[in-house]
LUMLO-309570 format. One line per 4 residues: their letters; for each residue z, y negated, x of C-alpha. Coordinates in pm, 1 decimal. Each point is the difference from the previous one (the first is absolute). Last residue first. Example, Ala and Ser with C-alpha at 12.3 -4.5 7.8 and 13.67 -1.06 7.14 Angstrom:
// LUMLO-309570
sa) 714.0/106.0/1367.0; 66.0/344.0/-137.0 $
***
This chain:
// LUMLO-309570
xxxx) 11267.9/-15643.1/13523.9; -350.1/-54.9/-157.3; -102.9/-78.6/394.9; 201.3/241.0/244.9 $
xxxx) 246.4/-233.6/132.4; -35.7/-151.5/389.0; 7.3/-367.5/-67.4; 284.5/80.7/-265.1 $
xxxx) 313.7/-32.4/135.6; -119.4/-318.2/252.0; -147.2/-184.1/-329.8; 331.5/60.8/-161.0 $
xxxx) -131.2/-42.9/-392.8; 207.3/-276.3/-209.3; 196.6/176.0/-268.2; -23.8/51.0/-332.7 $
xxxx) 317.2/-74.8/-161.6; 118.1/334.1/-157.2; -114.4/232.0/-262.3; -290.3/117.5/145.1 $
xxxx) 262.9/125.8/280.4; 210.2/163.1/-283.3; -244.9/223.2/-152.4; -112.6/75.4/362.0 $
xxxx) 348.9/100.0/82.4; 91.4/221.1/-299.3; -327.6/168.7/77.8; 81.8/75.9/333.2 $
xxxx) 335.3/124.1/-65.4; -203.1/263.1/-223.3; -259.9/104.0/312.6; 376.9/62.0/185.3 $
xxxx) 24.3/292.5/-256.7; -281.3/167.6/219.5; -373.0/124.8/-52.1; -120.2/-234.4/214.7 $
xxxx) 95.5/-168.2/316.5; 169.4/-338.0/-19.0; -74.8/-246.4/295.6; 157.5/-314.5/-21.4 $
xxxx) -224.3/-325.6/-140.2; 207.5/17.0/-302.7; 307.6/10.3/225.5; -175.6/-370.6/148.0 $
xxxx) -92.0/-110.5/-342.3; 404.3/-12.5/-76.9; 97.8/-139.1/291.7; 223.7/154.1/192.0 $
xxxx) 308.9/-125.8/147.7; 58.2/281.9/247.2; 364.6/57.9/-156.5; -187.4/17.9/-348.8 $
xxxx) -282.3/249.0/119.9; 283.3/220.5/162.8; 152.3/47.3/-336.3; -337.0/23.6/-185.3 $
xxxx) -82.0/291.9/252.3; 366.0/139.9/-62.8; -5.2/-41.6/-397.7; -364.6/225.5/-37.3 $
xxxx) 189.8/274.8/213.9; 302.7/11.2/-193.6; -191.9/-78.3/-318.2; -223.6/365.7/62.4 $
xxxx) -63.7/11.6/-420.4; 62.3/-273.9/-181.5; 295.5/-238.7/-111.0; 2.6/-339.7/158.6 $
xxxx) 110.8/-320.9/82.6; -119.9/-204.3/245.4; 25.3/-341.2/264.1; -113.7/-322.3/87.4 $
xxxx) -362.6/40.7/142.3; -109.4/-354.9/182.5; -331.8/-181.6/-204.6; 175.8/-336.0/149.9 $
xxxx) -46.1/-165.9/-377.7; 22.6/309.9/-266.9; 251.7/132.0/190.8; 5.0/385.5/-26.2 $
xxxx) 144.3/284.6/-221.4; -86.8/367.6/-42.0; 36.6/221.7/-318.1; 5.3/376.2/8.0 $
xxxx) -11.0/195.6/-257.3; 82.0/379.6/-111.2; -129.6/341.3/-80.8; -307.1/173.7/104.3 $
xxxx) 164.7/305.9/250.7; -243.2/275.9/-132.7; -74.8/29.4/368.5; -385.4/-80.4/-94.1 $
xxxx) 87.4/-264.3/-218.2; 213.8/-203.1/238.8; -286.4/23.6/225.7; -236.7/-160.7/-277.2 $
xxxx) 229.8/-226.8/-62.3; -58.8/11.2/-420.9; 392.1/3.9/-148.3; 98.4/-192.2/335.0 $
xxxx) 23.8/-353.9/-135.3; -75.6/-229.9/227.6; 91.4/-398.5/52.7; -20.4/-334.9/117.9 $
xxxx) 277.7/-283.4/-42.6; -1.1/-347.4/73.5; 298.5/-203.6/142.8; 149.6/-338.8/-0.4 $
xxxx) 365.9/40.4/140.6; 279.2/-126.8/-219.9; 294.7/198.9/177.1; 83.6/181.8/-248.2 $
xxxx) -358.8/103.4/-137.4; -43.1/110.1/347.9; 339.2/181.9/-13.3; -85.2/212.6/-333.4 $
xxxx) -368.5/73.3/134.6; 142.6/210.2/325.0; 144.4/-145.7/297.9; -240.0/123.6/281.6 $
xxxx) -161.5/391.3/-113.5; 143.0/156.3/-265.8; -68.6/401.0/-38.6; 45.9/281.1/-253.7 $
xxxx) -131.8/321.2/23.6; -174.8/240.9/-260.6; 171.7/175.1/-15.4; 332.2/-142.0/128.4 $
xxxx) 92.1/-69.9/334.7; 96.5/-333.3/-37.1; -156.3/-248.4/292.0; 165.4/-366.0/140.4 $
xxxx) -223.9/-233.2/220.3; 112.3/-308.3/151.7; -180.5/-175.6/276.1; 226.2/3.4/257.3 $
xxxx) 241.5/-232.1/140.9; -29.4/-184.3/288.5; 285.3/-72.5/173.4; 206.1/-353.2/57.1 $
xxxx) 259.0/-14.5/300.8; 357.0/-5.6/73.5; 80.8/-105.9/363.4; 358.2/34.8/-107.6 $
xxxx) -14.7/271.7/27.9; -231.6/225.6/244.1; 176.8/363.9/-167.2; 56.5/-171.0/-342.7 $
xxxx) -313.9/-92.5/-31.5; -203.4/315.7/110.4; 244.1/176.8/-242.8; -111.2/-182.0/-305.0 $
xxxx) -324.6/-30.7/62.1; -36.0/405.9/118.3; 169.6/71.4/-335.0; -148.1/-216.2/-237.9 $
xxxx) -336.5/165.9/134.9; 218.3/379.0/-18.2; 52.9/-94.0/-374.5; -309.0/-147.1/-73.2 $
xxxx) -147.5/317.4/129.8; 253.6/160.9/-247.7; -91.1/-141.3/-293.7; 324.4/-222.3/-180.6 $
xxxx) -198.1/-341.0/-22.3; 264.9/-246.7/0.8; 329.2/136.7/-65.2; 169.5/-90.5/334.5 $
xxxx) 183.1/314.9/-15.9; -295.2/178.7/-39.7; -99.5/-86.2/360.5; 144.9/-254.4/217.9 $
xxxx) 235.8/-259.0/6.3; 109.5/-217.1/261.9; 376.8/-178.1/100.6; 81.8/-259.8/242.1 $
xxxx) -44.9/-273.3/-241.6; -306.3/-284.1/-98.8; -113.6/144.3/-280.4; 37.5/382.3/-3.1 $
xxxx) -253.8/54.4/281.3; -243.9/284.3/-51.0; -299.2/-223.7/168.0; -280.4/21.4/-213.0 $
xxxx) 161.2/118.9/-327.3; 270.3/-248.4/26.3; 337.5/117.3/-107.3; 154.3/-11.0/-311.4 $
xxxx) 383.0/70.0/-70.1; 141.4/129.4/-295.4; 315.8/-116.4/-151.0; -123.9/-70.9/-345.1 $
xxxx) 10.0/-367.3/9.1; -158.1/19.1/307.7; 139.0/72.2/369.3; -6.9/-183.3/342.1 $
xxxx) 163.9/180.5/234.7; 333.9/-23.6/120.4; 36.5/345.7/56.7; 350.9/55.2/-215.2 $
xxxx) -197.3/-17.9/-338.4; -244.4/239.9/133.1; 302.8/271.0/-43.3; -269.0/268.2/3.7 $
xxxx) 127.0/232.0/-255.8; -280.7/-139.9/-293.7; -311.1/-44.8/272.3; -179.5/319.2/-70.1 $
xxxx) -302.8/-154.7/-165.8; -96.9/102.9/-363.8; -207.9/229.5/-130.6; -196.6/85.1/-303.1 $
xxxx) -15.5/118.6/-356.5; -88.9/381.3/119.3; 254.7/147.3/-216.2; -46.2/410.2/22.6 $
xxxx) 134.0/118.2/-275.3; 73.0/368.1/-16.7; -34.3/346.8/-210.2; -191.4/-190.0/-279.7 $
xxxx) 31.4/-49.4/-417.2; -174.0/-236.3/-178.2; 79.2/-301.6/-279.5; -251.5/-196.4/-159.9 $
xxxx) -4.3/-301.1/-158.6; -317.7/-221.6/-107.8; -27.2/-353.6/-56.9; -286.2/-32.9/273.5 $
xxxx) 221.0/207.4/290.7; 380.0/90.3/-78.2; 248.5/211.5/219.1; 215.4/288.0/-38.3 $
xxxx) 67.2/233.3/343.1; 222.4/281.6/-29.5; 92.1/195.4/324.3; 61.0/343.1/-42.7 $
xxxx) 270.1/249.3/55.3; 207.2/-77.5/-281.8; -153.0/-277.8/-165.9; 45.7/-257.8/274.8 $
xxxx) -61.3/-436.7/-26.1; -311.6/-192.2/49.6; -73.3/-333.1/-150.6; -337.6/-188.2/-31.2 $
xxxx) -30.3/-269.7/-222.8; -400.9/-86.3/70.2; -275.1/210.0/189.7; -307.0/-201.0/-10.4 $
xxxx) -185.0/212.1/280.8; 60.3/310.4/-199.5; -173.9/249.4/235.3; -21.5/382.4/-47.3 $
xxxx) -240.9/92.7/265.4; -411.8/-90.3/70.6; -118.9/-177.2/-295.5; 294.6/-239.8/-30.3 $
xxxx) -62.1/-62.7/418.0; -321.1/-81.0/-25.6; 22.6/-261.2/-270.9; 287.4/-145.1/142.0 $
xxxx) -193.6/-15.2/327.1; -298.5/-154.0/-158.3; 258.2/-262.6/-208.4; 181.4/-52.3/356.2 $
xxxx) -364.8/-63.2/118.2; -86.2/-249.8/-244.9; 311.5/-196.3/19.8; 27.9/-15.1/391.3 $
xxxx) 348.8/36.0/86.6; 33.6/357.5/143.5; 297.1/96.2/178.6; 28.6/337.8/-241.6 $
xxxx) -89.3/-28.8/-318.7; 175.7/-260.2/-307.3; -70.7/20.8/-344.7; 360.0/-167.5/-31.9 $
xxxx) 196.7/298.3/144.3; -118.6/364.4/56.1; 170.0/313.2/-102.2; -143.1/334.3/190.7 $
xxxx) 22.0/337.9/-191.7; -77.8/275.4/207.9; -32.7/369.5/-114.8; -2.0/152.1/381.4 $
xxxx) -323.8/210.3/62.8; -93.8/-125.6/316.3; -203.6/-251.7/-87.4; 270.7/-154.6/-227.0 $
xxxx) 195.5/21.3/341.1; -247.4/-200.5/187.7; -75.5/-273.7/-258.4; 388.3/-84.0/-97.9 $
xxxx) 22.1/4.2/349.6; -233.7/-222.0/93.7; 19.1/-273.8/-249.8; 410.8/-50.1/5.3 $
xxxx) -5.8/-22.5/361.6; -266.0/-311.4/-9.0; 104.1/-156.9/-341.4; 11.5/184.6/-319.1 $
xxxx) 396.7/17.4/-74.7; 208.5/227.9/-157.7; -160.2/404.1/46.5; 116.0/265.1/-245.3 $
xxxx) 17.4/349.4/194.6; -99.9/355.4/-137.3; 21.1/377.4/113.2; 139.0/-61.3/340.4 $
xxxx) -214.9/19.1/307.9; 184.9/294.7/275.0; 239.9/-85.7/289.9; 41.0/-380.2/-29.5 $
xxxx) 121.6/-215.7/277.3; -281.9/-201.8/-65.6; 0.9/-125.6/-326.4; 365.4/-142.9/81.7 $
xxxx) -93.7/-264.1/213.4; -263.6/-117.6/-312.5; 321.2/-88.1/-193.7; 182.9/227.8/-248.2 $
xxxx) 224.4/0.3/-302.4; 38.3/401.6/-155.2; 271.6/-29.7/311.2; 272.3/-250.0/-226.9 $
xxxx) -237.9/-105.5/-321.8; 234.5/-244.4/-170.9; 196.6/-108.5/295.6; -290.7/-34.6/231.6 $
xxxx) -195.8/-149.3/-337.4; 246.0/-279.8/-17.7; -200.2/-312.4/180.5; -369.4/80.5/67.4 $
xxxx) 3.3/141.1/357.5; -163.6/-200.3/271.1; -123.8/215.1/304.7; 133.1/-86.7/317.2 $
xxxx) -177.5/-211.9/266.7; 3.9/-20.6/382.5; 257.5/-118.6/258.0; -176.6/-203.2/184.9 $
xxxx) 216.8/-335.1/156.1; -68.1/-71.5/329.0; 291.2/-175.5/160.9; -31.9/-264.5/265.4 $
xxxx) 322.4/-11.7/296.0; 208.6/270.2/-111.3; 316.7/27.4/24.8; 97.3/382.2/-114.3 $
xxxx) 297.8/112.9/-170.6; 79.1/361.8/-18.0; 324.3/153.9/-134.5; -21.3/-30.6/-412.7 $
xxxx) -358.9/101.5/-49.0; -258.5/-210.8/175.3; 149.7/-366.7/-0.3; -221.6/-263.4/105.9 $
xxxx) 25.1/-350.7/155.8; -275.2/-281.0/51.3; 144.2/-163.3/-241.3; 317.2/135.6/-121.0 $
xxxx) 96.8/323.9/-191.3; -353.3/106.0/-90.0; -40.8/339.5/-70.4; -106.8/316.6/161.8 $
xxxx) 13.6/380.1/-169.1; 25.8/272.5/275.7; -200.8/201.9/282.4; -42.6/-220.0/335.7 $
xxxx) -288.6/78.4/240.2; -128.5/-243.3/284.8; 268.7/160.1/217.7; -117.9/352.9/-66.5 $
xxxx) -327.6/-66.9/170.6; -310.1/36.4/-263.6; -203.2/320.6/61.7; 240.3/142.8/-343.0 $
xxxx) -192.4/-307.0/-183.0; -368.9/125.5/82.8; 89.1/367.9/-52.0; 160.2/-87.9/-331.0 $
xxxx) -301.9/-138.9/-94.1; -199.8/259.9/59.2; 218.5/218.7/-175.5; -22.9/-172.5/-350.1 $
xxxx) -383.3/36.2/15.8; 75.9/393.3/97.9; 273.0/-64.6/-291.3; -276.7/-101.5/-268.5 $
xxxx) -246.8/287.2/97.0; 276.7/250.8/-67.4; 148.5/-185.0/-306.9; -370.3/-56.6/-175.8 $
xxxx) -115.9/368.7/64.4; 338.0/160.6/-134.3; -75.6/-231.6/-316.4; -320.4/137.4/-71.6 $
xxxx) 96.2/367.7/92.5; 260.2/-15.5/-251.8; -188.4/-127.8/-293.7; -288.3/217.3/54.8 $
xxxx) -276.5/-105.7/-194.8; -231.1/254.9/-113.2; -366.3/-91.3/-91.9; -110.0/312.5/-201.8 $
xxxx) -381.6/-18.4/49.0; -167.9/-259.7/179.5; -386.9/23.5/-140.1; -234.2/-242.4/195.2 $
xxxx) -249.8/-180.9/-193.0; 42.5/-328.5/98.9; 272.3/-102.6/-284.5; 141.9/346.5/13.7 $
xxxx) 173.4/-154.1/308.1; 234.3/-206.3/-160.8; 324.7/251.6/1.3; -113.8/65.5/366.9 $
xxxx) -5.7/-353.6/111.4; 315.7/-104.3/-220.6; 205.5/293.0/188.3; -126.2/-129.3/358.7 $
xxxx) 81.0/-379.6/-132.1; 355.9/78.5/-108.8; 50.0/168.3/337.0; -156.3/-269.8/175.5 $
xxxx) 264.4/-242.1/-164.8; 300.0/195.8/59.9; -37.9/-7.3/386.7; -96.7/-394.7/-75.4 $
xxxx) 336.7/-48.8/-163.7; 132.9/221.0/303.3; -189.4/-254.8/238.4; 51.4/-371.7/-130.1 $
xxxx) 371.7/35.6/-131.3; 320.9/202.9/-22.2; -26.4/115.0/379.5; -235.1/-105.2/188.6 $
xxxx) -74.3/-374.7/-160.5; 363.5/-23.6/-51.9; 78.8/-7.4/355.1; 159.6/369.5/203.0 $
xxxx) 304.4/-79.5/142.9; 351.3/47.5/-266.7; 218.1/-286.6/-99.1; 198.1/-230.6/121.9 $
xxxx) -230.2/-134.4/239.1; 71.8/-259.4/284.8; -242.0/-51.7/275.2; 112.1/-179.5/368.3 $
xxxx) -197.4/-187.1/239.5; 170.7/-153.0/323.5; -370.1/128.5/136.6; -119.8/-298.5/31.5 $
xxxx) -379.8/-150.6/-105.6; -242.3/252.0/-70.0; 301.7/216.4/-138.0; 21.9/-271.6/-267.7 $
xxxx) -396.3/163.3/-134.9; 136.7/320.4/19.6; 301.5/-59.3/-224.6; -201.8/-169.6/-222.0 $
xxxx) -224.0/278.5/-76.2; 252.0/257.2/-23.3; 184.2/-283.0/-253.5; -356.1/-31.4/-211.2 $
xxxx) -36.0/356.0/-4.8; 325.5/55.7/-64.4; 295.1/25.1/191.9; 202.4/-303.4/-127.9 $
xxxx) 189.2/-296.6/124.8; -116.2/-66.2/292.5; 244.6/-158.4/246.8; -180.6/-259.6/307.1 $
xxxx) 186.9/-135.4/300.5; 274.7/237.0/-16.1; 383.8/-40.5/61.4; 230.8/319.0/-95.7 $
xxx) 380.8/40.2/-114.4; 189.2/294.4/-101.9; 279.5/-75.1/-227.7 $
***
């Protein structure tokens, strides 16, 4: 048994592990990363960018199918299957490769290839002929797609997760979609753009992250209109007819029954803790077995041991990831001089058309946590700029305290939400007021002329508050 004695083993070569790893290498190089699997994170290779890669190809064939709509004839829009997909992989693996250029600059030492688990505290076993002391252990080892139990069995290859999508050589004909949250949402979108018949199965009315009543029913709304949706999807069982995948489900009393190439379940994931041995790490551990850390400092209560990244199951986004990361490492590199970090404001985006985006908790956890809240908000069927691009879909509803006049959060569906969510994001971690991002410059025609609305409707809404004789001494008057 070969033996080794580190200060700091990440578990993990993600982006939160990467992270981590160089955050610990501020502090002692007696570092050491364990993977089993193979370099590349899941944003780069089965996540963020090749979903994206498929994404603007959806969009460039939805631009030129809809461009009769300003006049401009686009005859005989061909979509090559083939050349899509060859697109996607090559971009995806020059993402893939600079990753693997950032781990191969690693020394050797700080390498180790194999599964770890907990045999003592402090203790690990990689494989059967490593064990490594380590003195703190960061644990981020990612997420795996859930699969709904006895569909592997019934479907065998004709099953699929988003991984798969992208190892594809050509589209396929047809693909039945389980699940509308974040994954389930863009690709059901992106290949029905491209020409694949899509059928996407909701659950419980339900759309994406969004928790906001009237925006989920604007998104529903949306999203019924723009691909086969059935967001009420009830009973649903899949098993093979020959080469196909039959899927039978229910929606409002009705059955129906429909023939695909593949499912893709998109249900959701769950952290990669299962082969850990956490039992053996003398930890503290719920009723389930999983451990929770603290989200400012990484540190499973009071132990050795920090978790980062998916595998924490917090807010799986990668720049969360790489922020749990950096905490997490930092701490375990200077422990046990384990300190509180700030934390973001958060801010999650679905590249959909038209976009998604939650800024700060969403509507769902302010209800939750009994906050006192008013809402303001826009509908985008008349923003003029919306208009113009023929982009006039959505809403967009904006919270703030109706006693300090501070902006709590957003959810929305509209045109340019990726951009709209990060100026409300970095509004929230500024601790805006809500008269003060009225009093922000917006230049005209743009979308952000429709956050503006929302945020006047909700700033007459709210407490009025006291005028800042210093702020204002040097307004234009009628301002």
């Amino acid at each position: 048994m070969k033996r080794m004695e580190v200060d700091v083993a990440v578990i993990g070569a993600g982006s939160a592990g990467m992270t981590a790893y160089r955050a610990a290498l501020a502090h002692t190089d007696r570092v050491v990363v364990i993977d089993s699997g193979a370099y590349g994170t899941t944003c780069a290779r089965v996540g963020c960018m090749p979903s994206k890669l498929l994404i603007a190809a959806a969009d460039a064939a939805h631009a030129a199918q809809e461009a009769g709509r300003f006049g401009i004839a686009v005859d005989g829009v061909r979509i090559d299957g083939a050349a899509v997909m060859r697109r996607v992989r090559e971009e995806r693996d020059r993402f893939v490769g600079f990753v693997l250029e950032a781990v191969q600059g690693w020394p050797e030492e700080h390498k180790l290839h194999g599964a770890a688990r907990f045999v003592a505290p402090h203790r690990l076993r990689v494989g059967e002929d490593i064990e490594v002391e380590a003195g703190r252990v960061v644990i981020a080892t990612g997420s795996s797609p859930v699969l709904p139990p006895g569909w592997r069995e019934a479907l065998g290859a004709r099953l699929i997760v988003n991984d798969d999508v992208f190892s594809w050589t050509d589209l396929p004909r047809s693909v039945a979609v389980a699940g509308a949250g974040v994954i389930g949402l863009e690709l059901s979108q992106a290949l029905h753009r491209l020409g694949v018949r899509v059928r996407l199965l909701g659950r419980g009315g339900n759309v994406g992250p969004l928790s906001d009543p009237a925006v989920v029913e604007a998104a529903r709304a949306i999203f019924c209109d723009a691909l086969p949706f059935a967001p009420y999807a009830e009973d649903v069982h899949a098993s093979l007819e020959g080469d196909a995948v039959r899927v039978d489900f229910s929606e409002g009393g009705t059955q129906r029954s429909e023939h695909f190439d593949f499912l893709l379940a998109a249900v959701g994931r769950r952290a990669n803790l299962k082969d850990l041995g956490l039992q053996h790490a003398g930890i503290g551990l719920d009723e389930f077995s999983v451990p929770h850390a603290d989200r400012h400092t990484g540190r499973i209560g009071d132990s050795y041991v920090f978790l980062a990244g998916d595998a924490a199951s917090d807010v799986p986004l990668l720049h969360e990831a790489a922020d749990d990361g950096f905490i997490a490492g930092d701490n375990a590199g200077c422990y046990p001089d384990v300190r509180q970090r700030m934390r973001r404001a958060r801010l999650g985006i679905v590249f959909t058309d038209p976009q998604i985006a939650i800024v700060g908790a969403g509507h769902a956890a302010l209800k939750e946590a009994g906050t006192r809240f008013e809402v303001g908000e826009v509908n985008f069927d008349d923003q003029g700029r919306s208009r113009v691009m023929a982009q006039n879909r959505g809403l967009l509803r904006v919270y703030g305290d109706p006693d300090s006049g501070l902006f709590l959060g957003a959810e929305m569906i509209c045109p340019a939400a990726e951009h709209l969510g990060h100026l409300l994001a970095w509004a929230l971690q500024q601790h805006q007021t809500v008269r003060q991002m009225v009093d922000s410059p917006f230049y005209h025609p743009t979308v952000e002329e429709g956050l503006r609305s929302a945020l006047r409707q909700l700033l007459r809404r709210l407490k009025p508050a006291r005028p800042d004789p210093e702020r204002c001494k040097d307004c234009t008057p009628g301002t």
